[in-house]
N, C-alpha and C positions, 0 to 999 in steps of 0.2 A: 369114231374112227372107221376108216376103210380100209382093211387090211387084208390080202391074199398072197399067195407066192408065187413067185415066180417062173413061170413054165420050164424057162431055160436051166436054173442054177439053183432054186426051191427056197431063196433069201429073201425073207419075208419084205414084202410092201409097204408103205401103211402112209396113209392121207390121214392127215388131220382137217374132219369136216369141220371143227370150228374155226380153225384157222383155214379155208381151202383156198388153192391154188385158184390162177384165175383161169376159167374156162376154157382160154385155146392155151392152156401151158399144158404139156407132154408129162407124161407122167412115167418114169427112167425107172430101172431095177439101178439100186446102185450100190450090187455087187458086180453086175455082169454087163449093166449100161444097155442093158432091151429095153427096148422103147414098147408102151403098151398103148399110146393113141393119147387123146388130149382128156384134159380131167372130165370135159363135159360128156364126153364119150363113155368112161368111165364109167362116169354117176348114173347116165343114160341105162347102162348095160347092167348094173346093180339093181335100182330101181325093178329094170323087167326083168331079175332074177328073180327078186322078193317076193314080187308079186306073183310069179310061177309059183312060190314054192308054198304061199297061202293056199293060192289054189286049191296045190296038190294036200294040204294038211284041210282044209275045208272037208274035199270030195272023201278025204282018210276018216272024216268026221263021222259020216255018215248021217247028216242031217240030209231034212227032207227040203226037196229042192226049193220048195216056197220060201222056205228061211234063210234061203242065202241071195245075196245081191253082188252080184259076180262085175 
């Protein structure tokens, strides 16, 4: 599941990735009907969250640089 809130009205989101929407479908708050971009955009903007926030728990690691493959 893809689930965040919503900037405008705080009414939770939530994509179901086994079931997902198709690619160019828009993805609505539907309490407040904001539109937040299409799902691929979405998934796109997830994805390089995640991988941000390994990142940042890697370098929190404090392993030695030879051991991580970035």
């Amino acid at each position: 599941m893809i689930t965040f809130k919503c900037v405008e009205c705080g009414y939770p989101v939530v994509v179901d990735d086994l079931n997902p929407p198709e690619d160019t479908e828009v993805i609505t708050c539907q309490s407040c009907g904001r539109q937040f971009g299409t799902y691929a955009d979405i998934e796109k903007t997830f994805v390089k969250a995640g991988k941000a926030e390994l990142d940042t728990m890697i370098d929190e690691a404090g392993l030695p640089p030879w051991m991580i493959k970035k």
